[in-house]
N, C-alpha and C positions, 0 to 999 in steps of 0.2 A: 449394526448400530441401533437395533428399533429395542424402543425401554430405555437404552441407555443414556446418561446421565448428562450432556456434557458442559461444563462452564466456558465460556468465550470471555474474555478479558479482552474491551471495549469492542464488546460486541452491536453497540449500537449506533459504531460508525460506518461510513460507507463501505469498506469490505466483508464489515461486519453481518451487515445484513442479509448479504449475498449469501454466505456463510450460514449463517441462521437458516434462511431459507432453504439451502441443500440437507442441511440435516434434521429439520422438522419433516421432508420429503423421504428420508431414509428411515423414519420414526422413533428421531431420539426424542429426549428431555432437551430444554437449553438452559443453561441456568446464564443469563448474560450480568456480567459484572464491572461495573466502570465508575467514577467519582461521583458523575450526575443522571441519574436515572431516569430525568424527564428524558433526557438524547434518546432514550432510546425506546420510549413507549408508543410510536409508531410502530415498534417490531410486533408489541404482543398480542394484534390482531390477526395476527399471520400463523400463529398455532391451535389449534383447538384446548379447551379448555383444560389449564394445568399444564399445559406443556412446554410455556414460559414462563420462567421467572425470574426477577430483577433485584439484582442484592448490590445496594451500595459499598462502595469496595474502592481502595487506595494502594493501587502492588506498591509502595513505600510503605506499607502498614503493613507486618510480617502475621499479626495479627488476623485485623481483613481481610486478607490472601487468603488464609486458612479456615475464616470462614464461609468465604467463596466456594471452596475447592472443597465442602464438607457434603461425604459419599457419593463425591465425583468420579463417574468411569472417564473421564477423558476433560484432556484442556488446550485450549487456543492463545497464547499470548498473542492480542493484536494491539498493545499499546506502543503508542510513537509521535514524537512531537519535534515540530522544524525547528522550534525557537526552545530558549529556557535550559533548562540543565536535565543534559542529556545524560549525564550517568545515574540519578537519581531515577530516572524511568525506563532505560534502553540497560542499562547494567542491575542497576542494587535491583528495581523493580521488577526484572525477570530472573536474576537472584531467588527472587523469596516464592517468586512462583514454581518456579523449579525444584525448590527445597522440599515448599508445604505441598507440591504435588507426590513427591516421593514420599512423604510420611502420610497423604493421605490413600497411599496405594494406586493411584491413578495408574491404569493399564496402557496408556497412552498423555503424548505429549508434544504439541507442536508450537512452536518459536517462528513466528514469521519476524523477518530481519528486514534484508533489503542487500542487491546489489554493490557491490563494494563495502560491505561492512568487513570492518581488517583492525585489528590494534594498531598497526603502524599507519592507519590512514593521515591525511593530511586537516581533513575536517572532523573536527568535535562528535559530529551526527557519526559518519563512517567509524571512529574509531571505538565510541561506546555502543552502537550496534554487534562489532567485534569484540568488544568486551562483555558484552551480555550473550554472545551467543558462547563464548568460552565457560563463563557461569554458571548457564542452563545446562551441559555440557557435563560441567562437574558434578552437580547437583542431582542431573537426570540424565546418566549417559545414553540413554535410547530414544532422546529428546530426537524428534523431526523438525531441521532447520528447511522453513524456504524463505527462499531470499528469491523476492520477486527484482525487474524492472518499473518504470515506470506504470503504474496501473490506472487502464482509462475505464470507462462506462459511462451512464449516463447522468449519475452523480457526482462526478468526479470533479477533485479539483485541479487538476491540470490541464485536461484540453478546454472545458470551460472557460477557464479564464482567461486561455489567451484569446480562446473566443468570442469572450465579452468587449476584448481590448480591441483587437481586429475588426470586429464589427461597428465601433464608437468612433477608430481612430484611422484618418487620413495618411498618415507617418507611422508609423510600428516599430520603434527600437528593439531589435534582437540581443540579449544577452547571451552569449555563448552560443555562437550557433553553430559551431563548427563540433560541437560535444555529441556524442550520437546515442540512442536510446534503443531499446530494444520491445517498444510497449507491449504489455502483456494484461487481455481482457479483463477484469474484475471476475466475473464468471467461471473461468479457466483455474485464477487462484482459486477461489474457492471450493472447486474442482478438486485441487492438490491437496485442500487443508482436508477437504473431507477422508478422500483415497487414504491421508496419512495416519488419518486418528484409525480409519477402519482395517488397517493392515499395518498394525507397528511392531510384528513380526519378520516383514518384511520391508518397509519404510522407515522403520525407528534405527534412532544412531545413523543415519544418513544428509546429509544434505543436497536440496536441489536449487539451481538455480532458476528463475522462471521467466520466460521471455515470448515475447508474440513468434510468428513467422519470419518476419524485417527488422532490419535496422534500419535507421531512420535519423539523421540528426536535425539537431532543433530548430536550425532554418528549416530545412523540409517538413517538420510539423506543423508549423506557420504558413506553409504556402499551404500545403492542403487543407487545411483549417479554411482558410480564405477561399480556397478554390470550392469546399463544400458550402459557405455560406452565401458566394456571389458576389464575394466583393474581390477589388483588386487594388488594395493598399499600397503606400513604398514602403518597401524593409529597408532596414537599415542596419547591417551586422556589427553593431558596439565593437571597435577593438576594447582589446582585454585590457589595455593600461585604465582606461577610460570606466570601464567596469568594472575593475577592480579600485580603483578608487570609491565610485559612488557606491559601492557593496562597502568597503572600509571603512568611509566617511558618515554613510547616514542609514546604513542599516539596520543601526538599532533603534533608527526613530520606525516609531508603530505606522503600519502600512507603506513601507519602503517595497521597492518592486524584487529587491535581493538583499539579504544577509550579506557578512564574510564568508559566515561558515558555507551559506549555498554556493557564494561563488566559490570555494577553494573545491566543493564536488563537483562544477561543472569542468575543473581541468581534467578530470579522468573520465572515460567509456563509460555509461551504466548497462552496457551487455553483457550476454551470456558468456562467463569463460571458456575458451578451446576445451576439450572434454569434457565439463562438467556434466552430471546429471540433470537435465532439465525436466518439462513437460511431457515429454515421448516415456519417460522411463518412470513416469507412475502413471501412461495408459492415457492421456490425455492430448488430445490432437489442439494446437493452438489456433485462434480466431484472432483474422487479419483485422487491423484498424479498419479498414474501406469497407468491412461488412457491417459496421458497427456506428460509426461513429456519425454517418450518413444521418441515421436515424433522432437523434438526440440534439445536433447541431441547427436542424429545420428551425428551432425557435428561437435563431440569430440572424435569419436571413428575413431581409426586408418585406415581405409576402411571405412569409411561412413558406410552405408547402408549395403555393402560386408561383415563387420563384424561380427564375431561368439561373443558373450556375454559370459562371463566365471563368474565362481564363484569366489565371494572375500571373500579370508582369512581374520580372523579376526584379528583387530589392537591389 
């Protein structure tokens, strides 16, 4: 990897950086390319001089991809979005990176997706995750798909925020809790993305799936969450009729706690499929929630650090 080149596409969000970081340690270039490039100008103290650089960039612009991706040895598709139109950025927009990478020769190429990405899935998000990873595919047959779980770290936005609510709120309505996840470290992927770009010999044209040690469903992330921060909330597990409505009804007002489209993902598993290729088989030993998530969550509990951890009653 050391010299070489590589562009990250929205590399200056949260997995992004993790990312950056391993390969600035490996001693590539990064060239990071995403819509707004303020997001990401906390990254470019973290390389020495020259060794990042920030090109405003639209994967809907078949153009800007291309000049993204100009005497790139290697690329990261990390763009992805919950809400809005998902074939324009999860399908055509890995589309054009997948194309302008093959004509720009790129030695390498990885497509991070997600978990149940499938054409036939039931939700919008699922089903153009699978239509872009079919694209990138055609476009760039030796493309590396991972397709992580749920990814936690210390900036993340999913165990945060339930941990912001848990901490606020006496009552805690569960949506879906009966769906079960499979979380896997921020660190770990990034772990994968690097292995993939550095060995697409033996990585490329494969896909993995990426998942921690446990499974886990979304009630049991809630009580641990609580259990790590010292509170002992009531849960209350939303039946589905009830959730599925209020996801139906008002999820498209801005700041709703769920979509439609999240609720129709929380009917299916987001874990590792029986055989798949995971983490083990590009060399990478997975890191449990409990080692991790201890550390990050201290700045929700009532005393910080001074804190005693109590037991939580069950919802």
């Amino acid at each position: 990897m050391r010299d070489s080149l590589i562009t990250v596409f929205g590399g200056g969000g949260f997995l992004g950086k993790y990312i950056t970081q391993r390969l600035l340690a490996a001693g590539a270039r990064v060239r990071i390319a995403q819509r707004n490039i303020r997001g990401a100008q906390d990254v470019k103290p973290l390389g020495n001089l020259g060794q990042i650089q920030l090109i405003a960039t639209d994967i809907r612009k078949p153009d800007s991809v291309a000049r993204a991706l100009h005497r790139a040895d290697g690329a990261v598709n990390l763009v992805g979005i919950l809400k809005g139109d998902f074939d324009a950025f999860h399908r055509d927009g890995a589309a054009n990176i997948a194309s302008a990478a093959a004509t720009a020769g790129c030695g390498a190429l990885v497509q991070v997706s997600a978990i149940g990405a499938d054409p036939q899935s039931k939700s919008a998000y699922g089903r153009s995750k699978g239509e872009g990873e079919a694209a990138v595919l055609a476009a760039y047959p030796q493309a590396t798909i991972l397709r992580p779980s749920i990814v936690f770290g210390r900036e993340d936005q999913f165990i945060n925020r339930f941990a912001g609510l848990i901490a606020s709120l006496p009552i805690v309505p569960i949506i879906g809790g009966k769906a079960k996840f499979q979380p896997v470290f921020v660190d770990d992927v990034a772990a994968a993305v690097v292995a993939s770009l550095a060995n697409p010999a033996v990585f490329g044209g494969r896909t993995f799936e990426l998942g921690g040690p446990e499974i886990v469903s979304m009630a049991e992330i809630n009580t641990r969450i609580a259990a790590e921060i010292g509170v002992s909330p009531t849960f209350i597990d939303m039946p589905d009729a009830v959730s599925a409505l209020m996801a139906h009804g008002a999820g498209w007002l801005p700041g709703a706690p769920i979509t439609g489209d999240q609720w129709a993902m929380l009917q299916s598993d987001n874990v590792v499929a029986n055989g798949a290729d995971g983490l083990d088989a590009l060399g990478i030993a997975a890191t449990p929630m409990a080692a991790i998530i201890g550390d990050y969550l201290v700045r929700y509990r009532k005393q910080g650090r001074f804190s005693v951890r109590t037991k939580v009653k069950p919802g």
